[in-house]
C-alpha positions in Angstrom: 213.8 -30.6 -76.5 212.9 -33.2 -79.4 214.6 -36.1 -77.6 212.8 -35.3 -74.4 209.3 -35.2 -75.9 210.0 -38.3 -78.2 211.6 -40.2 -75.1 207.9 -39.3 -73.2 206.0 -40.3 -75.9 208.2 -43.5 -75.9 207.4 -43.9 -72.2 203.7 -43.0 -72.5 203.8 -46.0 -75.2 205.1 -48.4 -73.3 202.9 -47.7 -70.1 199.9 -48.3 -72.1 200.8 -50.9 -73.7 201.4 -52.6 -70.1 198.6 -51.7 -68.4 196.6 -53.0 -71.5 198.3 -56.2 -71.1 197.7 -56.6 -67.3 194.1 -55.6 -68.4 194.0 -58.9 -70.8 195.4 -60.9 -68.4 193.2 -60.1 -65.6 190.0 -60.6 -68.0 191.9 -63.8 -68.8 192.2 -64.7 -65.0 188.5 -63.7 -64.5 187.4 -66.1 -67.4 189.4 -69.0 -66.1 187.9 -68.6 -62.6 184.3 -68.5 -63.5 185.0 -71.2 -65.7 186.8 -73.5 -62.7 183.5 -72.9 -60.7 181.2 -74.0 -64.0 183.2 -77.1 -63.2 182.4 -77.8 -59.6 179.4 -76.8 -60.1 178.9 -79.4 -62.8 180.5 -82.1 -60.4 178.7 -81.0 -57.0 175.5 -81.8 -59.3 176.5 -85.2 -60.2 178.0 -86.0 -56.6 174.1 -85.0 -55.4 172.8 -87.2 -58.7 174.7 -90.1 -57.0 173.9 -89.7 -53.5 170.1 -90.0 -54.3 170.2 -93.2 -55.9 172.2 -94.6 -52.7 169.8 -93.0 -50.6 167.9 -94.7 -52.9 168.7 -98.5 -52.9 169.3 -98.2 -49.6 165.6 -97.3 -48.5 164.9 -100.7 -50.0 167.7 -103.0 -48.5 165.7 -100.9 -45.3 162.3 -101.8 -46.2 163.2 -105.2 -46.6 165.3 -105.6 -43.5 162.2 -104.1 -41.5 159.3 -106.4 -43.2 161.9 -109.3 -41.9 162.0 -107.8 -38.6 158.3 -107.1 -37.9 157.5 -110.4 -39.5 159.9 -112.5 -37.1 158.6 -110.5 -34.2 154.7 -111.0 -35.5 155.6 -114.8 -35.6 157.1 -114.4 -31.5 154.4 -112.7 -30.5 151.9 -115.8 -31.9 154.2 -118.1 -30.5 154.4 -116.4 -27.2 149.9 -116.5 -27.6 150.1 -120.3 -28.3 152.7 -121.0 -25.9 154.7 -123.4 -28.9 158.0 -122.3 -28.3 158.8 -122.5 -31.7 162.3 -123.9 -33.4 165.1 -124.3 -31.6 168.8 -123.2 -32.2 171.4 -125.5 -32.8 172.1 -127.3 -29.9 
């Protein structure tokens, strides 16, 4: 009767002591999960940090492209009103 109530407590031990380990381990797996989406989090904010400042210089490489444009066509349109047909290409 001893043996079969030490052999229980022996078994009663040992299940414990496993399900406390899974326990750690899945606070363990929890930890290391929030922890990987700190990090794209951190990233995703300085992916969005970098897109601005393309978005950025290229709003001015458009500015510029447009004063060209609506300067060359200004200059047609007074050429058209003078009838001087302006420079020539290369011929």
């Amino acid at each position: 009767m001893t043996i079969v109530l030490i052999l229980a407590a022996v078994v009663l031990v040992t299940a414990v002591i496993i399900v406390f380990n899974r326990l750690i381990r899945l606070r363990n797996a929890c930890s290391t999960a929030w922890s990987d989406i700190d990090v794209q989090l951190k990233r995703r904010h300085d992916l969005v940090r970098n897109v601005v400042e393309v978005v950025r210089g290229y709003t001015d490489f458009e500015r510029t492209t447009l004063e060209n444009v609506t300067k060359a066509r200004a200059q047609a349109a007074e050429a058209l009103d003078s009838g001087d047909p302006g420079p020539r290409g290369p011929s």
